[in-house]
NULO-339577 format. One line per field, with one value per atom (N, C-alpha, C, CB): residue number from 1; residue in three letters; chain; atom name; x, y, z. Coordinates in steps of 0.1 Angstrom, whole numbers, plus 2048, in hexadecimal, padded with zeros to 3 digits. Last residue first. Glycine has a CB too. Layout:
BEGIN
resi <- [NUM, ...] .
resn <- [Ala, ...] .
chain <- [A, ...] .
name <- [CA, ...] .
px <- [X, ...] .
py <- [Y, ...] .
pz <- [Z, ...] .
//
This chain:
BEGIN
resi <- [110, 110, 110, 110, 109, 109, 109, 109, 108, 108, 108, 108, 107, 107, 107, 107, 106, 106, 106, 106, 105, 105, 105, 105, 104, 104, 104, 104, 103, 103, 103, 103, 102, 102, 102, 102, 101, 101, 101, 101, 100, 100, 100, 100, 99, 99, 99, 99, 98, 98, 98, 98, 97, 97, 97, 97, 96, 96, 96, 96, 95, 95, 95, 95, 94, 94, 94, 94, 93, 93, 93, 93, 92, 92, 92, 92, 91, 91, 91, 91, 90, 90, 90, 90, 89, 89, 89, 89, 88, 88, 88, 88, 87, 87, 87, 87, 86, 86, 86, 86, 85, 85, 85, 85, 84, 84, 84, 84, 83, 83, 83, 83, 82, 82, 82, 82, 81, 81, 81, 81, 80, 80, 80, 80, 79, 79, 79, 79, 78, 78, 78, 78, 77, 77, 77, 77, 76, 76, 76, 76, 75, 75, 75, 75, 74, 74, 74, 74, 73, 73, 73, 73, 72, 72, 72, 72, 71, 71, 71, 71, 70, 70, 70, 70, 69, 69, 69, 69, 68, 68, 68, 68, 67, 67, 67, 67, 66, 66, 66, 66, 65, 65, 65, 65, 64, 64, 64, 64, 63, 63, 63, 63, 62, 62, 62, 62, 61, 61, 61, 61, 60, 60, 60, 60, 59, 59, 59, 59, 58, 58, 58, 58, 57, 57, 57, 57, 56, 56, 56, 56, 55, 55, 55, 55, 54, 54, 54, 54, 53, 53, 53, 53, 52, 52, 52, 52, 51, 51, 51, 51, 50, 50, 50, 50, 49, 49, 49, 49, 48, 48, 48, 48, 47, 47, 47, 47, 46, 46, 46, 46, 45, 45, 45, 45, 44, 44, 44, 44, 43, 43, 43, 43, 42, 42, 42, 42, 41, 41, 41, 41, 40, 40, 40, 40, 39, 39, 39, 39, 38, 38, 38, 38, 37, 37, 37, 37, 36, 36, 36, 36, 35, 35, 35, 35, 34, 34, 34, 34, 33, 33, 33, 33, 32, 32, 32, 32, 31, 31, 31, 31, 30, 30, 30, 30, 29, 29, 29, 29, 28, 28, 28, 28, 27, 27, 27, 27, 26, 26, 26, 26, 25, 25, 25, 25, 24, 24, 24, 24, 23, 23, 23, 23, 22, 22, 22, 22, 21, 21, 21, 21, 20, 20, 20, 20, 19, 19, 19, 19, 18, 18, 18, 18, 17, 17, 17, 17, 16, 16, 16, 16, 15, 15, 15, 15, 14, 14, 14, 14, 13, 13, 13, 13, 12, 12, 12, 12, 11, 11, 11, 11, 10, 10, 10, 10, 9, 9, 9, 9, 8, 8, 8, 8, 7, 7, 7, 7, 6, 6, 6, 6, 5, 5, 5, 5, 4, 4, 4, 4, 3, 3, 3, 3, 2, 2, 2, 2, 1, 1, 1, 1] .
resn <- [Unk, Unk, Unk, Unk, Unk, Unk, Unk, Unk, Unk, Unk, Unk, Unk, Unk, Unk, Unk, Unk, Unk, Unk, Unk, Unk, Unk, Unk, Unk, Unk, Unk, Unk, Unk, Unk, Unk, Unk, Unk, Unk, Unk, Unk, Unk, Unk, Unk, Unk, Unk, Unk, Unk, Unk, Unk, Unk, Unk, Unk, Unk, Unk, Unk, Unk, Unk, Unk, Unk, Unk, Unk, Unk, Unk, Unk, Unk, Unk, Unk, Unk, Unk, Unk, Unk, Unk, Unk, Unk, Unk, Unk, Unk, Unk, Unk, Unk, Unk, Unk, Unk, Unk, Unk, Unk, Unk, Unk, Unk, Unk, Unk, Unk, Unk, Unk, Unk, Unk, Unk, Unk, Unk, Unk, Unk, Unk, Unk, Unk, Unk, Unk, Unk, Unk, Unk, Unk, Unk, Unk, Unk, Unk, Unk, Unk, Unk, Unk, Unk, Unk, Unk, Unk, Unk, Unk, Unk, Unk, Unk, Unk, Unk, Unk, Unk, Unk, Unk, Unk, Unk, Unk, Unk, Unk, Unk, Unk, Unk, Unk, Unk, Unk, Unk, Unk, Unk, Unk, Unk, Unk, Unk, Unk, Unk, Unk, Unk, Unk, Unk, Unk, Unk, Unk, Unk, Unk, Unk, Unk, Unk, Unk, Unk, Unk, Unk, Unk, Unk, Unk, Unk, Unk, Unk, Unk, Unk, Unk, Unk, Unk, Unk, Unk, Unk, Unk, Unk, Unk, Unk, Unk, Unk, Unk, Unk, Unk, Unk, Unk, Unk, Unk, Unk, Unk, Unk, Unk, Unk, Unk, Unk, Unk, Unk, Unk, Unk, Unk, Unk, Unk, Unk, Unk, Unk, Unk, Unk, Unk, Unk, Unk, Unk, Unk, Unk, Unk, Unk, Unk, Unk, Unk, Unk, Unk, Unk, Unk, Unk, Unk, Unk, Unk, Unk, Unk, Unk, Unk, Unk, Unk, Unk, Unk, Unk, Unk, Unk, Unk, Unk, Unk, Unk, Unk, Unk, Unk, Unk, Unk, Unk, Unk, Unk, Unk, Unk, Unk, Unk, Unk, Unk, Unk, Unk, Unk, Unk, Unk, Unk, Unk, Unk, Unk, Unk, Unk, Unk, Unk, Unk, Unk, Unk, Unk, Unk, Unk, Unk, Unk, Unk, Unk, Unk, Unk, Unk, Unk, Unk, Unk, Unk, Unk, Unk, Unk, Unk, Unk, Unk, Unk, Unk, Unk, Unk, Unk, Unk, Unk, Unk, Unk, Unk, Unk, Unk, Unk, Unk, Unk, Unk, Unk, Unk, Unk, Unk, Unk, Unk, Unk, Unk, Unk, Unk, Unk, Unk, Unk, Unk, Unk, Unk, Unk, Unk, Unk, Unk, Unk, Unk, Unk, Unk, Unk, Unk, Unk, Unk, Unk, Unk, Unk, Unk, Unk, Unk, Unk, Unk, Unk, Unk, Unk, Unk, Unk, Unk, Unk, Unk, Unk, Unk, Unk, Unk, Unk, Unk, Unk, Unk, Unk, Unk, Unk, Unk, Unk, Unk, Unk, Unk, Unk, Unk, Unk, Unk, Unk, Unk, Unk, Unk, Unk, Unk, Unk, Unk, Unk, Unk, Unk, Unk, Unk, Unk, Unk, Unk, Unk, Unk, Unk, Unk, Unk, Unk, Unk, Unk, Unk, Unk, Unk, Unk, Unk, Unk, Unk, Unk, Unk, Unk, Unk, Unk, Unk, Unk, Unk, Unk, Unk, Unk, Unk, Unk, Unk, Unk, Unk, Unk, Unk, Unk, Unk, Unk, Unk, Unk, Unk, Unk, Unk, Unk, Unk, Unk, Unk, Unk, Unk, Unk, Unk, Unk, Unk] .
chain <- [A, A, A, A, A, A, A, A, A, A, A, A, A, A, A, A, A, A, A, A, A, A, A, A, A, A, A, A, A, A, A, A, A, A, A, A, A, A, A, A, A, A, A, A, A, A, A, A, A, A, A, A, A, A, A, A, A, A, A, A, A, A, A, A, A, A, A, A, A, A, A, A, A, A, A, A, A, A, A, A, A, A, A, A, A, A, A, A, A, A, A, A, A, A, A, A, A, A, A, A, A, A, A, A, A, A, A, A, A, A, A, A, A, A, A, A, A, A, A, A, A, A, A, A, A, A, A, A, A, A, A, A, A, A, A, A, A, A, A, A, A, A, A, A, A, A, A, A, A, A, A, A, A, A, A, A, A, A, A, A, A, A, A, A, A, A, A, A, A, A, A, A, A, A, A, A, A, A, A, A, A, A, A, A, A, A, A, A, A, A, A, A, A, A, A, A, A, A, A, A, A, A, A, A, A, A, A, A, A, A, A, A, A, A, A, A, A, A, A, A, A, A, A, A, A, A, A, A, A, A, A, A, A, A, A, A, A, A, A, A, A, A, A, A, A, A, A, A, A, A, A, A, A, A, A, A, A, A, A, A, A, A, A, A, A, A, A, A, A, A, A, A, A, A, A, A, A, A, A, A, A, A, A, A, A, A, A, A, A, A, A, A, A, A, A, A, A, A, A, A, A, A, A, A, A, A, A, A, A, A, A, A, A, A, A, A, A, A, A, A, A, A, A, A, A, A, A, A, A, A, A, A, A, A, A, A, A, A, A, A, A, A, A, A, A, A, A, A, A, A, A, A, A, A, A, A, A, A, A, A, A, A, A, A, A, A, A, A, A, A, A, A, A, A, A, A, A, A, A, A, A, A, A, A, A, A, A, A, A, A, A, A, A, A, A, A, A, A, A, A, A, A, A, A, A, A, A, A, A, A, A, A, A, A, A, A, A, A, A, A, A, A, A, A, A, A, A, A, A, A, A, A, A, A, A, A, A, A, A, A] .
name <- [N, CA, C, CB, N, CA, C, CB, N, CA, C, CB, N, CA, C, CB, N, CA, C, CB, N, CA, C, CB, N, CA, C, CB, N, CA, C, CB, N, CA, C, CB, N, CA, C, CB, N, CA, C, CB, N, CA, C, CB, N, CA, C, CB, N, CA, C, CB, N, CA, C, CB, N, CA, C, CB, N, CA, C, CB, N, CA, C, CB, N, CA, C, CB, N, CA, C, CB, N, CA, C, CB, N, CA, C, CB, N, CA, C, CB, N, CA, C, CB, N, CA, C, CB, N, CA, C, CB, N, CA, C, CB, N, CA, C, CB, N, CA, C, CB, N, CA, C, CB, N, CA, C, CB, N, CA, C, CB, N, CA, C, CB, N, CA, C, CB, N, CA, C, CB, N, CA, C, CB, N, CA, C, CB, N, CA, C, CB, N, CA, C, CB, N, CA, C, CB, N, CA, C, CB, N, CA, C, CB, N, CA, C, CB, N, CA, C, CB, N, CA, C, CB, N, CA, C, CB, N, CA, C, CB, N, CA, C, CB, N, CA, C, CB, N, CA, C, CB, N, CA, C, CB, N, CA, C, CB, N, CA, C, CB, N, CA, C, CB, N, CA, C, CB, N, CA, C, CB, N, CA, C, CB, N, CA, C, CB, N, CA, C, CB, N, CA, C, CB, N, CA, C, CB, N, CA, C, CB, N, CA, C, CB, N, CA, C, CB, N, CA, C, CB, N, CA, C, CB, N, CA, C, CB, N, CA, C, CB, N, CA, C, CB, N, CA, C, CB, N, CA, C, CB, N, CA, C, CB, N, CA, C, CB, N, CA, C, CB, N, CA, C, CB, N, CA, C, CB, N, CA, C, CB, N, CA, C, CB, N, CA, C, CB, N, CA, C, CB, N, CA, C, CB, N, CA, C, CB, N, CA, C, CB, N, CA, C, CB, N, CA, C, CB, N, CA, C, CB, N, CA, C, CB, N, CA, C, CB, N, CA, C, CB, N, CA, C, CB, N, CA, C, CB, N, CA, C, CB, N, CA, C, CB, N, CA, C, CB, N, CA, C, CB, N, CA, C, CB, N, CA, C, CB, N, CA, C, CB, N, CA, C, CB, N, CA, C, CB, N, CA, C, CB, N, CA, C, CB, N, CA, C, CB, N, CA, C, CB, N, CA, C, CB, N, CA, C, CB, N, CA, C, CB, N, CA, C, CB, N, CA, C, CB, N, CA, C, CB] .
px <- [820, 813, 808, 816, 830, 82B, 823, 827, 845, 838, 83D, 832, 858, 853, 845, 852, 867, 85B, 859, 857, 874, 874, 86B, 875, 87E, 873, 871, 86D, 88D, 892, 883, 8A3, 89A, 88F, 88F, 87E, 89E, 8A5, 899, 8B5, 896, 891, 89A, 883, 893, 898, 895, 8A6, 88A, 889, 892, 893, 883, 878, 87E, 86A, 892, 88B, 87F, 898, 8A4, 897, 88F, 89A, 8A2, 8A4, 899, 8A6, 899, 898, 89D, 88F, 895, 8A2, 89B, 8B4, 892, 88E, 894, 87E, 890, 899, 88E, 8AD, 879, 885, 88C, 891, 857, 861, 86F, 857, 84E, 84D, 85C, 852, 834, 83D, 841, 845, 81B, 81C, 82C, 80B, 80A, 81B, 81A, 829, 7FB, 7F9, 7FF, 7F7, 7FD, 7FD, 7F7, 810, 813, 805, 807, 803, 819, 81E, 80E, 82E, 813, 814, 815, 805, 828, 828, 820, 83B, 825, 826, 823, 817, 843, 837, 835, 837, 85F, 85B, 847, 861, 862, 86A, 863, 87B, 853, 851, 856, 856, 86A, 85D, 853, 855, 878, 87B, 874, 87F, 85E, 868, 86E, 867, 84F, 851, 85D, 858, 839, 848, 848, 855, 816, 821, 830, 81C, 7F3, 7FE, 80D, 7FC, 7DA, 7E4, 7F1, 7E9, 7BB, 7C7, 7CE, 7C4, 7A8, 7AC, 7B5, 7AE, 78A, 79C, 79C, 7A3, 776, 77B, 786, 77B, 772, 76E, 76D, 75C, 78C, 780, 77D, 776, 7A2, 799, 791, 796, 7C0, 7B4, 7AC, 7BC, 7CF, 7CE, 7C0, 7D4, 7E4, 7DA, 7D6, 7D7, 800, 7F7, 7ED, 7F4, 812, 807, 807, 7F8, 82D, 82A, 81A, 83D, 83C, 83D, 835, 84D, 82B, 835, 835, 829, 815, 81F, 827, 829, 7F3, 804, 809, 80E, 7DB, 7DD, 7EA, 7DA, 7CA, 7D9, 7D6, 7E4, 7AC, 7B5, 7C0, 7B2, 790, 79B, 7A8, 7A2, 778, 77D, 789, 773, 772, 770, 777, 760, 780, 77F, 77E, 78A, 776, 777, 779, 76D, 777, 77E, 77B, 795, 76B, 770, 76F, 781, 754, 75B, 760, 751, 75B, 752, 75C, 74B, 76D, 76A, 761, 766, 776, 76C, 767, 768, 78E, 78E, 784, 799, 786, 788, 78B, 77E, 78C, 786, 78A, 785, 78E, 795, 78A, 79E, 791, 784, 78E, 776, 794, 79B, 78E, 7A6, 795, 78D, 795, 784, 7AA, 7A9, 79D, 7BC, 7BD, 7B1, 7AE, 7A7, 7D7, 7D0, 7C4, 7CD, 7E6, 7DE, 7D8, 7D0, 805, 7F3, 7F1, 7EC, 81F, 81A, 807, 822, 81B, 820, 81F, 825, 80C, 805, 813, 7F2, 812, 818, 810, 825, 7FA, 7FD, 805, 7F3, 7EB, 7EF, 7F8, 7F4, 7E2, 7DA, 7E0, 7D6, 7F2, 7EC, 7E1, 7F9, 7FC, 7FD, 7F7, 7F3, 801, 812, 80B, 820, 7EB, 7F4, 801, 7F4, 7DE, 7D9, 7E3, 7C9, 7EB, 7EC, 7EB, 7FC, 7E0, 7EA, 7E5, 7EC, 7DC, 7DC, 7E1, 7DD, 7D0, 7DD, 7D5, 7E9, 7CF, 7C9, 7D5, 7C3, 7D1, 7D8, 7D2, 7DC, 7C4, 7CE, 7D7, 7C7, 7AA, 7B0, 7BC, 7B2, 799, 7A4, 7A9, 7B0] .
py <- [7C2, 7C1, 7B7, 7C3, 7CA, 7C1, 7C4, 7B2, 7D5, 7D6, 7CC, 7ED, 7D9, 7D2, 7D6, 7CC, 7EB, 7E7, 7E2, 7EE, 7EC, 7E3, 7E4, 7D9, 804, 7FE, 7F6, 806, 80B, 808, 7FE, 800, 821, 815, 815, 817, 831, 832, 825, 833, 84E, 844, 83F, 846, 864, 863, 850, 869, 865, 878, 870, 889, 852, 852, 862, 850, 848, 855, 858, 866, 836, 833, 840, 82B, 836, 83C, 839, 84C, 81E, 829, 82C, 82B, 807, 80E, 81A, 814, 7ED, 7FA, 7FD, 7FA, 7DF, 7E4, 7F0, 7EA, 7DC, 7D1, 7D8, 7CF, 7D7, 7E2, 7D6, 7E5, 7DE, 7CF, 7D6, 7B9, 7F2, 7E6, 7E0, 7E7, 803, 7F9, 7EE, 7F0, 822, 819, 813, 81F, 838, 827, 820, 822, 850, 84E, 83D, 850, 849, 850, 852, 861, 821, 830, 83A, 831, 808, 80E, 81D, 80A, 7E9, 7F8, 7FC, 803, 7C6, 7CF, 7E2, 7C7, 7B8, 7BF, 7C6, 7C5, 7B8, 7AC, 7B0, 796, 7BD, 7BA, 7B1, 7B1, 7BB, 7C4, 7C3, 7CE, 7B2, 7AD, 7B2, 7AC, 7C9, 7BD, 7B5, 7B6, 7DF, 7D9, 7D4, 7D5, 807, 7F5, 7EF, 7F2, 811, 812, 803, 817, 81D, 816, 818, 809, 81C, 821, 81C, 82D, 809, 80B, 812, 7FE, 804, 80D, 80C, 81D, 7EC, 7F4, 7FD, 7EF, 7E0, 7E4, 7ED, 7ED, 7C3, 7CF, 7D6, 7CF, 7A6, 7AE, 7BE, 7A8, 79C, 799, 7A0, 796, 7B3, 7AA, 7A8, 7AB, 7C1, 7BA, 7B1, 7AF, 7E0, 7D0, 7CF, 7CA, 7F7, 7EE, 7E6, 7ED, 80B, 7FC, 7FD, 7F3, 829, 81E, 811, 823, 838, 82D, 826, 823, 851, 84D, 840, 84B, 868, 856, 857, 841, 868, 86D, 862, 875, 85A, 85E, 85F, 851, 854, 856, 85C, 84D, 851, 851, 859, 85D, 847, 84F, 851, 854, 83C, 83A, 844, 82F, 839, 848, 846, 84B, 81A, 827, 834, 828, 7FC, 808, 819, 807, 7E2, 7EC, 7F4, 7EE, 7C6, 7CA, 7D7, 7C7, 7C4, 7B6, 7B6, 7B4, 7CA, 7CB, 7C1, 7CF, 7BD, 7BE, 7C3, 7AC, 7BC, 7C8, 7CA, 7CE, 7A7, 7AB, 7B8, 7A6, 7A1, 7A8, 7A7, 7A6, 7B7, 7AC, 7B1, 7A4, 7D4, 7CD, 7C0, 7D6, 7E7, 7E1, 7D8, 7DB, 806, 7FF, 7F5, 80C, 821, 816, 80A, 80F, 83F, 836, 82B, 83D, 857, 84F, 844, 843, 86D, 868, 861, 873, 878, 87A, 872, 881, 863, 872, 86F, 877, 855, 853, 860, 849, 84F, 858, 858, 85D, 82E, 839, 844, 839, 80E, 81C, 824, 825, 7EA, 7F9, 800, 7FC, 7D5, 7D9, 7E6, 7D9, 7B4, 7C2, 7C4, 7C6, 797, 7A2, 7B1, 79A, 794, 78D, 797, 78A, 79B, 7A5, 7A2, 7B2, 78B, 791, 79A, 7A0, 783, 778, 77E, 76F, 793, 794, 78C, 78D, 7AC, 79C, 79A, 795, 7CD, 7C2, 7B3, 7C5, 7E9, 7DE, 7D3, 7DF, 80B, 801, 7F2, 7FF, 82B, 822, 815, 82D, 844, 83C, 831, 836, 85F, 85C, 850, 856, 874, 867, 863, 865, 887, 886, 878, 890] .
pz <- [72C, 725, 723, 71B, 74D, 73B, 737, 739, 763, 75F, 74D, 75F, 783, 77F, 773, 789, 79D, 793, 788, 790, 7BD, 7B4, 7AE, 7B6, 7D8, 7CD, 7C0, 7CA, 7F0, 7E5, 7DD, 7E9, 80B, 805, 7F6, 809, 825, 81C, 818, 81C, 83E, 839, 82E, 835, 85C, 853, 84D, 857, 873, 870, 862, 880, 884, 87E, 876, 889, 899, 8A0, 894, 8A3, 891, 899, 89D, 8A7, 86A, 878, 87E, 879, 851, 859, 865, 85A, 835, 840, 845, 838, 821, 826, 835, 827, 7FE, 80C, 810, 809, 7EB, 7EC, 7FA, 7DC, 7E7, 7F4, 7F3, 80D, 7C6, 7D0, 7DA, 7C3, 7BD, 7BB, 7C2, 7B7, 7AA, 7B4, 7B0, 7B4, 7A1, 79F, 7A6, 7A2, 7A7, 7A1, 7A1, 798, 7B3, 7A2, 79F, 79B, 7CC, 7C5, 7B5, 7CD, 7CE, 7CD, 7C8, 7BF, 7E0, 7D3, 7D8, 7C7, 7E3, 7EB, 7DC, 7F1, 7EF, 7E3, 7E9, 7D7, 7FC, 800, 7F7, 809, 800, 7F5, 7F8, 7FC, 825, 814, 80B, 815, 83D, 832, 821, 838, 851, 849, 83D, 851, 854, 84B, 843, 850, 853, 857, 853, 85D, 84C, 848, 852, 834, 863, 85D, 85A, 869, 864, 867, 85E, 868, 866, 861, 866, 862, 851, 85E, 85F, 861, 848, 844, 851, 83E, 838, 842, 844, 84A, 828, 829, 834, 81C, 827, 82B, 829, 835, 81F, 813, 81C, 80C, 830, 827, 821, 82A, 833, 83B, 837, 845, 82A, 823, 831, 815, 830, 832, 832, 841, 826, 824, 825, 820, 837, 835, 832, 83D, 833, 83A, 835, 838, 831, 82C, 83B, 82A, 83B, 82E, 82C, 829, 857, 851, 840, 855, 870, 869, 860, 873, 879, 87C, 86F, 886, 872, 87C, 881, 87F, 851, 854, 867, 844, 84C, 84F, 853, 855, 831, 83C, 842, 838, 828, 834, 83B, 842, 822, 81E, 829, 81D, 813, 81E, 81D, 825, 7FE, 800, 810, 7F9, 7E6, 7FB, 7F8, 801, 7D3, 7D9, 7E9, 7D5, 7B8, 7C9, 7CD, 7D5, 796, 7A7, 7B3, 7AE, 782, 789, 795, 77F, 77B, 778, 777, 77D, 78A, 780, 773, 77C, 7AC, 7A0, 795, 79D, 7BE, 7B5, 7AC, 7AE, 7D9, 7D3, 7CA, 7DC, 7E3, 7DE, 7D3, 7D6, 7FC, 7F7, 7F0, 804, 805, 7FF, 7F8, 7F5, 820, 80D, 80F, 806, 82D, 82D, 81F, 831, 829, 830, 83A, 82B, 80D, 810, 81D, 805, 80E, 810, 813, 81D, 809, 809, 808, 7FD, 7FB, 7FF, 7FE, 7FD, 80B, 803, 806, 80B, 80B, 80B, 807, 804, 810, 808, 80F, 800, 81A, 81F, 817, 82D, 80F, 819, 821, 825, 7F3, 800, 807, 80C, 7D9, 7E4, 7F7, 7DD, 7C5, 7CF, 7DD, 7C0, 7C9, 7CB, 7CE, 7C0, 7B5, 7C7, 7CA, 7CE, 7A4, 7A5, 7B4, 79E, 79B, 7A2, 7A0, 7B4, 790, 78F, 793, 788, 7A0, 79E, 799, 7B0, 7AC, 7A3, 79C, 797, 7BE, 7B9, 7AE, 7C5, 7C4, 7CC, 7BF, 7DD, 7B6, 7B4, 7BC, 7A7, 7CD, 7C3, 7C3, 7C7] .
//
């Protein structure tokens, strides 16, 4: 099942990217805008519980990490399921992890 499908500007997104809500297990296959392979990871698997993994770019691999955003994190492009990609303006959680607040900035043209 299609999870996401998104258009971005490699320049806001550097080498790691928000996913929210990640399925289970996902295929990540990033492309030019040609459409050649650029970066792909296949079988990747969420390891732990959470609202939010990582996708991080290593050469022409991806990887998936799971984790809680930080500070560092602000201004990080997140995409949502469906495709929706925007930019993590705040993010707040409990240290026990049983609660979250975050705020998503989007942005679109023609």
């Amino acid at each position: 099942m299609l999870f996401a499908r998104s258009k971005v500007n490699p320049r806001d997104t550097g080498d790691r990217v928000l996913v929210h809500a990640a399925p289970p297990r996902l295929d990540v296959i990033v492309r030019d805008l040609a459409g050649t392979v650029a970066a792909r990871g296949d079988g990747l698997e969420r390891r732990q519980p959470g609202p939010m993994s990582y996708l991080v770019r290593e050469g022409d691999r991806i990887r998936l990490e799971d984790g809680w955003p930080t500070q560092a994190d602000l201004g990080r492009v997140v995409f949502l399921p469906g495709g929706e990609a925007g930019i993590l303006k705040t993010w707040w959680h409990a240290d026990d992890h049983s609660e979250w607040r975050w705020q998503v900035e989007f942005y679109n043209h023609r």
